[in-house]
Backbone bond lengths (Angstrom), bond angles and torsions (degrees), N, CA, C in turn:
res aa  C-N    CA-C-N  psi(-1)  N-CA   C-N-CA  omega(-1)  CA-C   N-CA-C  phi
1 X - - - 1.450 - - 1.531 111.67 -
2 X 1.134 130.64 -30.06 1.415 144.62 178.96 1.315 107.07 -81.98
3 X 0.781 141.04 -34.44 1.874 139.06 157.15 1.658 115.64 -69.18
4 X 1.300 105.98 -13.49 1.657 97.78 156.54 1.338 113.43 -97.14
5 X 1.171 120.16 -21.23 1.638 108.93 159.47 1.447 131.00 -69.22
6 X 1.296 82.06 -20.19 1.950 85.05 -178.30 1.682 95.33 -82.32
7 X 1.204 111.90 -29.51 1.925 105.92 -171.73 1.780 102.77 -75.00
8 X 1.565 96.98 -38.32 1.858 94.54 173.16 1.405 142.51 -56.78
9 X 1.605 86.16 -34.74 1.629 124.41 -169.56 2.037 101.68 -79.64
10 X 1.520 83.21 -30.56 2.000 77.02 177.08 1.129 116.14 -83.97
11 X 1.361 137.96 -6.01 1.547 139.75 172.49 1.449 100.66 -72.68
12 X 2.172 130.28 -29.08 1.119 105.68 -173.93 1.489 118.83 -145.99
13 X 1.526 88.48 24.23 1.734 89.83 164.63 1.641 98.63 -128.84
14 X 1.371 126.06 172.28 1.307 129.54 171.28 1.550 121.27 -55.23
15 X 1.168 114.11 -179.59 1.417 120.56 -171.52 1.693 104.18 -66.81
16 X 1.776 87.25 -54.35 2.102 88.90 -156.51 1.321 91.63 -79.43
17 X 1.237 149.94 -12.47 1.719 143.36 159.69 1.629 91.09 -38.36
18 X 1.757 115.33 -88.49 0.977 129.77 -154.46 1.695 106.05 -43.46
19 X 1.252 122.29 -57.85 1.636 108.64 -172.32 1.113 99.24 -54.43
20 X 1.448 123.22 -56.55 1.818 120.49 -176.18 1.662 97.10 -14.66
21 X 1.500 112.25 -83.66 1.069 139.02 -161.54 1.522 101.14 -26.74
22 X 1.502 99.78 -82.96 1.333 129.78 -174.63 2.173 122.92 -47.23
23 X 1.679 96.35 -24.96 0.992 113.19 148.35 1.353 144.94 -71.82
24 X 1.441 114.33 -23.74 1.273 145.58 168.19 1.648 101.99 -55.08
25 X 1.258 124.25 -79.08 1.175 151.78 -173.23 1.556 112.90 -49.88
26 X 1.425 105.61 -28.91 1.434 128.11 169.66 2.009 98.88 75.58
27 X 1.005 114.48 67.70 1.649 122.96 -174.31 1.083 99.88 -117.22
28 X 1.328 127.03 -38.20 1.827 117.41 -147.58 1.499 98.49 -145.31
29 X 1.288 103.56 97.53 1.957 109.99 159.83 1.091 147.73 -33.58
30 X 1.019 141.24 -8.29 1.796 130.16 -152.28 1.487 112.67 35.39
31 X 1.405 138.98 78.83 0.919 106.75 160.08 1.772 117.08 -87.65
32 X 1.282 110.08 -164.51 1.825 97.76 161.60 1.292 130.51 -77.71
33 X 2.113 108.47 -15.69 1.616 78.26 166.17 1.383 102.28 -89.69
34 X 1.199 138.13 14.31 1.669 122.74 175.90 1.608 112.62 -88.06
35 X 1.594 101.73 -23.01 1.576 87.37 162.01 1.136 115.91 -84.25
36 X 1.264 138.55 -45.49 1.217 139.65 157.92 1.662 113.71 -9.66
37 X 1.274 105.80 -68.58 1.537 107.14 -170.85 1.830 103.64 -67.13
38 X 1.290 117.56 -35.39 1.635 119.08 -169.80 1.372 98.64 -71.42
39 X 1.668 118.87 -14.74 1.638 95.11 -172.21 1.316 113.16 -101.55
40 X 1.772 98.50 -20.64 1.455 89.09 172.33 1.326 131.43 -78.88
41 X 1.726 101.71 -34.55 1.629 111.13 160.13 1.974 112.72 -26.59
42 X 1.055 98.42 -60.04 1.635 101.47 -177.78 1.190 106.42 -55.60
43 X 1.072 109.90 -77.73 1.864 110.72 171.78 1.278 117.42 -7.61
44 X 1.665 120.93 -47.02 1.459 119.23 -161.76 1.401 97.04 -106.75
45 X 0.993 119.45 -3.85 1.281 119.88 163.63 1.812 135.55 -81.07
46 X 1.345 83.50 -19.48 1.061 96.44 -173.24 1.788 109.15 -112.22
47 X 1.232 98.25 -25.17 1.650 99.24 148.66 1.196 127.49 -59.76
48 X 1.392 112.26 -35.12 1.504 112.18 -171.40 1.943 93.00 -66.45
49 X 1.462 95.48 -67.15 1.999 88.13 -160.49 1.328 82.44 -54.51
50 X 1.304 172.31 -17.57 1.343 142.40 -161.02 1.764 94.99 -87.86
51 X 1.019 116.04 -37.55 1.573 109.34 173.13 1.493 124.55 -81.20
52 X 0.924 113.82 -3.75 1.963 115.19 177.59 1.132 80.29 -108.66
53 X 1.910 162.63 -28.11 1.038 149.06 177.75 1.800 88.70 -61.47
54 X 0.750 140.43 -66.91 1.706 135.45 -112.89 2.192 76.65 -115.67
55 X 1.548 122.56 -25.26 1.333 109.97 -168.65 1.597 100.93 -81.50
56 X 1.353 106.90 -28.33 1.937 114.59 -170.87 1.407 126.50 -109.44
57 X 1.330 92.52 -46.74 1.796 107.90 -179.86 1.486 110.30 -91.30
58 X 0.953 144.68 9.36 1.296 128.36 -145.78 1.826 97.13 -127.58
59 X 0.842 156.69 114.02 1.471 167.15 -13.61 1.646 85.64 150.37
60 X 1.567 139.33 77.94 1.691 114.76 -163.48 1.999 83.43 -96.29
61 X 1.060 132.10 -58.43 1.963 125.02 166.44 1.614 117.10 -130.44
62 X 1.127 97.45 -171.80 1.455 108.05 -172.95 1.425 106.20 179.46
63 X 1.821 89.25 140.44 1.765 84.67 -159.21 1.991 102.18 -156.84
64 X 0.876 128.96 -172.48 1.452 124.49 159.57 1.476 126.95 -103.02
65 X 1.666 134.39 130.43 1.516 115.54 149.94 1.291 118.52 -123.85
66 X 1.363 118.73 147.14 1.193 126.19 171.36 1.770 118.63 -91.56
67 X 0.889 117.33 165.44 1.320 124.06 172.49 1.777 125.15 160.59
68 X 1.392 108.96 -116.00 1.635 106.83 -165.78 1.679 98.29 -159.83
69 X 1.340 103.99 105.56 1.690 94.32 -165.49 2.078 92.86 -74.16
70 X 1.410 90.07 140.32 1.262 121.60 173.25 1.726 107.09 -72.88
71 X 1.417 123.01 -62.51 0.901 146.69 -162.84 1.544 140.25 -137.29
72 X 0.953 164.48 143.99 1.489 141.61 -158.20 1.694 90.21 -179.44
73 X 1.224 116.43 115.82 1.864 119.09 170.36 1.424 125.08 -158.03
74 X 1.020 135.00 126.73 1.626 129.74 -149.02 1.859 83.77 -99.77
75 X 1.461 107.19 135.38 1.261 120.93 -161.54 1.561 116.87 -147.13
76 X 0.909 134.39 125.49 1.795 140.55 166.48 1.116 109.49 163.77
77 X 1.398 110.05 -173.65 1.617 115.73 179.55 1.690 105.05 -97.03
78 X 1.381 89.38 -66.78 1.563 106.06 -175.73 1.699 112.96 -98.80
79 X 0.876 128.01 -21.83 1.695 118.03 160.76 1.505 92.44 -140.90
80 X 1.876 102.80 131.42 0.780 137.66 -165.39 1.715 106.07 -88.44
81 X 1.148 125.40 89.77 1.498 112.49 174.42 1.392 109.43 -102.61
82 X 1.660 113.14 -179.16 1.475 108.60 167.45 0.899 96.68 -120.06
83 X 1.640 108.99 157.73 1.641 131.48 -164.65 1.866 112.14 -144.07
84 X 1.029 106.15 143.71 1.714 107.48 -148.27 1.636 107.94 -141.52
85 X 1.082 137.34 158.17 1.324 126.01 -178.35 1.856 75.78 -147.57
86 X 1.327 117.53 148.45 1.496 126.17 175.25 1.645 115.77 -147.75
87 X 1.457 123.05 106.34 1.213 130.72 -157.62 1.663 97.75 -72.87
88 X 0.994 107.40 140.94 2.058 112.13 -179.78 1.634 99.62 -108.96
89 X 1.416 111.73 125.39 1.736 107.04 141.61 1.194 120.55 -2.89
90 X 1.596 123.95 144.25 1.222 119.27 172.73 1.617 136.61 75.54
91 X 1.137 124.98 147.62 1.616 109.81 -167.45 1.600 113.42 -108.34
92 X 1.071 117.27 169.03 1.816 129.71 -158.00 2.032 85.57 -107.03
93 X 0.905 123.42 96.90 1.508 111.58 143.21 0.870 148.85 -107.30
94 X 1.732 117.76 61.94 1.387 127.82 -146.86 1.736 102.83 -97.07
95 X 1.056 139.82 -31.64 1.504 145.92 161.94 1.433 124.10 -77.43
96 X 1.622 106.47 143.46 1.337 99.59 -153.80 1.601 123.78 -65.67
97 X 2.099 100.45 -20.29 1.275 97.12 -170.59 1.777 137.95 -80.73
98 X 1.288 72.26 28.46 1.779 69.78 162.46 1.411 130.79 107.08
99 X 1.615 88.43 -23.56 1.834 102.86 -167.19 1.475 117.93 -92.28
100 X 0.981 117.68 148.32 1.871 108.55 176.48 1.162 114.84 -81.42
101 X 0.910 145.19 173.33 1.199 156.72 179.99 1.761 117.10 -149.70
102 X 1.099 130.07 169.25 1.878 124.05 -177.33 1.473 76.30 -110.62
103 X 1.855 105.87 164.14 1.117 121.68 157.86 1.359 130.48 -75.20
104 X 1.200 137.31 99.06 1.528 129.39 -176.86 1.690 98.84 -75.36
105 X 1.434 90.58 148.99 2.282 98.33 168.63 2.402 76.87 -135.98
106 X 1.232 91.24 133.68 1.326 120.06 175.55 1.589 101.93 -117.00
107 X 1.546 113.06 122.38 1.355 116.80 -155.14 1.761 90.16 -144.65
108 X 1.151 100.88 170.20 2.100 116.13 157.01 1.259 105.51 -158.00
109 X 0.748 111.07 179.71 1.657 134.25 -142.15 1.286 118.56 -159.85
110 X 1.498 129.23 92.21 0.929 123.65 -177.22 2.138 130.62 -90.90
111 X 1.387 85.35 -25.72 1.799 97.20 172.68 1.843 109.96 -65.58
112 X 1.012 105.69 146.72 1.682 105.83 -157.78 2.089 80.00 -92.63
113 X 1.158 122.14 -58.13 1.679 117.08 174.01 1.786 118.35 -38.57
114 X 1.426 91.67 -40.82 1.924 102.50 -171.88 1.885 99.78 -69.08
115 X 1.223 117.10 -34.10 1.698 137.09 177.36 1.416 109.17 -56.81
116 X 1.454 96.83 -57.31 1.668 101.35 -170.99 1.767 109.27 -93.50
117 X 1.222 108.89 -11.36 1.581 99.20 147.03 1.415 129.53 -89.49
118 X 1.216 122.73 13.96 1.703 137.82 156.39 1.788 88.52 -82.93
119 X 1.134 86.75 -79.60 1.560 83.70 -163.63 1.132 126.21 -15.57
120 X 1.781 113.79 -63.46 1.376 128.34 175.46 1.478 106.42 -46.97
121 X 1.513 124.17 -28.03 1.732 95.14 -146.11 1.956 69.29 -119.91
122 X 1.247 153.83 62.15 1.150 125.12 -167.16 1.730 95.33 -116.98
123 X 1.176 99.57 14.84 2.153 108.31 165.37 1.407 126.13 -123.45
124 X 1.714 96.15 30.90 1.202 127.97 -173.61 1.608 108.80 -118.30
125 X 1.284 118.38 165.93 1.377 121.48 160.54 1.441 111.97 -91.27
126 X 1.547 154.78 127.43 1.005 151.34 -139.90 1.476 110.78 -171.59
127 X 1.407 102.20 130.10 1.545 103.23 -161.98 2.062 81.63 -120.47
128 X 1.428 89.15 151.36 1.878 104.74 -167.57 1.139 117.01 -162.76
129 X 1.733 96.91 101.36 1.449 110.18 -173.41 1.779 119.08 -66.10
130 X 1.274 113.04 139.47 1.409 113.81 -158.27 1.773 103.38 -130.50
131 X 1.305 116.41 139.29 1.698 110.24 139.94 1.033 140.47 -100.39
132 X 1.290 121.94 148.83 1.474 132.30 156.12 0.966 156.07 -42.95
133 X 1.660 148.19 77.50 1.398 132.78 -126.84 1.922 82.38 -135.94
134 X 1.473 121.59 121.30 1.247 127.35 177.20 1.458 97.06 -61.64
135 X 1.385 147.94 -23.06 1.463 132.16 -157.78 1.887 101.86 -133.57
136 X 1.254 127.82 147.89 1.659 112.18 163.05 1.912 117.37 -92.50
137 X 1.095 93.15 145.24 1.619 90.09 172.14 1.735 102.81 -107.39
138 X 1.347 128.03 134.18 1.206 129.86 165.71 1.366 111.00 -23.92
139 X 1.230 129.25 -71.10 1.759 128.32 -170.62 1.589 99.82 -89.94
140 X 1.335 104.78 39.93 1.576 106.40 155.33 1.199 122.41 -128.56
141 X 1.791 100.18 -25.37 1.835 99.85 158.08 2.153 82.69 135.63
142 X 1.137 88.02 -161.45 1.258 113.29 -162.85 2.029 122.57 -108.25
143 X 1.131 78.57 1.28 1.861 104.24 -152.62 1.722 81.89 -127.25
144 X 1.764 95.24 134.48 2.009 101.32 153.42 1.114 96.11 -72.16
145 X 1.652 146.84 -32.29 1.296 128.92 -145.51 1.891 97.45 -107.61
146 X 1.631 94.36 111.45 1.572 99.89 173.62 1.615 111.21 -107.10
147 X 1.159 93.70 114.44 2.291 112.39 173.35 1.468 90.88 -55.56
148 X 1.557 117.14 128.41 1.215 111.60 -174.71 2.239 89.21 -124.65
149 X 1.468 98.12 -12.96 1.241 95.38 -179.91 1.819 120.04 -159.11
150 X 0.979 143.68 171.55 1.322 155.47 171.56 1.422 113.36 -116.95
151 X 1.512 98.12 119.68 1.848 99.58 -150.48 1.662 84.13 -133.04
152 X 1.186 140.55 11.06 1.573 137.21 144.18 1.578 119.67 176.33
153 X 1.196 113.46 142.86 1.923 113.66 172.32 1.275 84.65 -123.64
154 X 1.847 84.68 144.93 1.506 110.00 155.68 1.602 105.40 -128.81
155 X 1.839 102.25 144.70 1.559 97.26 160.39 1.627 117.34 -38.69
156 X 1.726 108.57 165.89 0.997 131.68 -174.92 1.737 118.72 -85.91
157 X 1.649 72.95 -45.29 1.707 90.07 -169.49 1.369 105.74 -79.97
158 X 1.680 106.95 170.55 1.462 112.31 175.23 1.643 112.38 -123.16
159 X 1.461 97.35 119.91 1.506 113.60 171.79 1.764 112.61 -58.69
160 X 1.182 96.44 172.80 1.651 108.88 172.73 1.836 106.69 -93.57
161 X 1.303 126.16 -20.45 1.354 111.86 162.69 1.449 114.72 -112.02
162 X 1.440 107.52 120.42 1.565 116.96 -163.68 1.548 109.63 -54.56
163 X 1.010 133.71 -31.62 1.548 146.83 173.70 1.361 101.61 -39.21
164 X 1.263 120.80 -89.85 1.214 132.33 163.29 1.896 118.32 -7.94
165 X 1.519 119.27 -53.91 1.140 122.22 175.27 2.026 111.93 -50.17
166 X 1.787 97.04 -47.45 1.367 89.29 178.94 1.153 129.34 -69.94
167 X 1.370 127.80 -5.86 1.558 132.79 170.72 1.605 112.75 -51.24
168 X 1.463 103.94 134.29 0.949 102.38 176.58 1.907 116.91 -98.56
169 X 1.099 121.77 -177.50 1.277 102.74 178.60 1.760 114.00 -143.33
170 X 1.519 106.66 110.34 1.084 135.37 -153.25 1.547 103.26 -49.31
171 X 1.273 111.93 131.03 1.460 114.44 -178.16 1.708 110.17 -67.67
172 X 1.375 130.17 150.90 1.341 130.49 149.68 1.273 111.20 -71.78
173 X 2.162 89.86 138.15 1.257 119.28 -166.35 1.243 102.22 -84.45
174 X 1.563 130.12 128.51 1.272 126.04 173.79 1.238 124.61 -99.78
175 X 1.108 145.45 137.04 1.292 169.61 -120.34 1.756 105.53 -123.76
């Protein structure tokens, strides 16, 4: 009867509980291959969260771009993220044949405030500081690169005194 508790008891307490336990009772030995197997078990266990830490959670850069959002649309089935494509200054000539291309930055956005201040300013020029995540999580969007903030807009258009173009235009303070 005590060896089905120890097999029950391991689906919902930790490992070193359970030998405690199971040691108590005097059922289960240590031999060397049982440490053997308990140390490597950990090992791979602990490799694993060390790699979904460093593949999902883990911060790999973070940086700013400015540009001209192309696109901006909250999209999924079951978690709803927003997803953005934002054209940059300057042209992409990464292929040999010849042609230019604009720079796209493909981003999401997960703060519902950081979203609806794209929205508002998206006939603006707008620079949006972002991080880096080496892996995507579904309710993180579709994109490694998550906009975590809106760090300046400028008009689009161009005035007749160049000064004026560099102004930036102060975000609303939210409450």
């Amino acid at each position: 009867m005590h060896s089905f508790f120890c097999i029950v008891r391991f689906f919902f307490v930790p490992l070193s509980a359970i030998m405690a336990y199971c040691k108590l009772k005097k059922e289960v030995s240590m031999n060397t291959g049982g440490k053997i197997v308990t140390i490597l078990s950990t090992l791979v266990v602990v490799a694993l969260a060390v790699f979904v830490y460093i593949k999902f959670f883990f911060v790999y850069s973070q940086g700013v771009n400015e540009g001209d959002i192309n696109y901006f649309q909250n999209e999924g089935f079951i978690f709803k993220t927003y997803e953005g494509k934002m054209i940059q200054t300057g042209y992409n000539s990464r292929n040999s044949s010849a042609t230019i291309q604009s720079n796209e930055f493909k981003f999401s956005v997960v703060d519902e405030t950081v979203a609806r201040k794209i929205e508002n300013y998206s006939s603006r020029q707008i620079k949006l500081h972002w991080k880096r995540y080496l892996g995507t999580l579904p309710w993180r969007g579709k994109s490694e690169y998550v906009v975590d903030s809106v760090v300046s807009v400028r008009p689009m258009y161009v005035t007749p005194n160049a000064e004026d173009n560099l102004l930036e235009i102060p975000l609303p303070v939210e409450n």
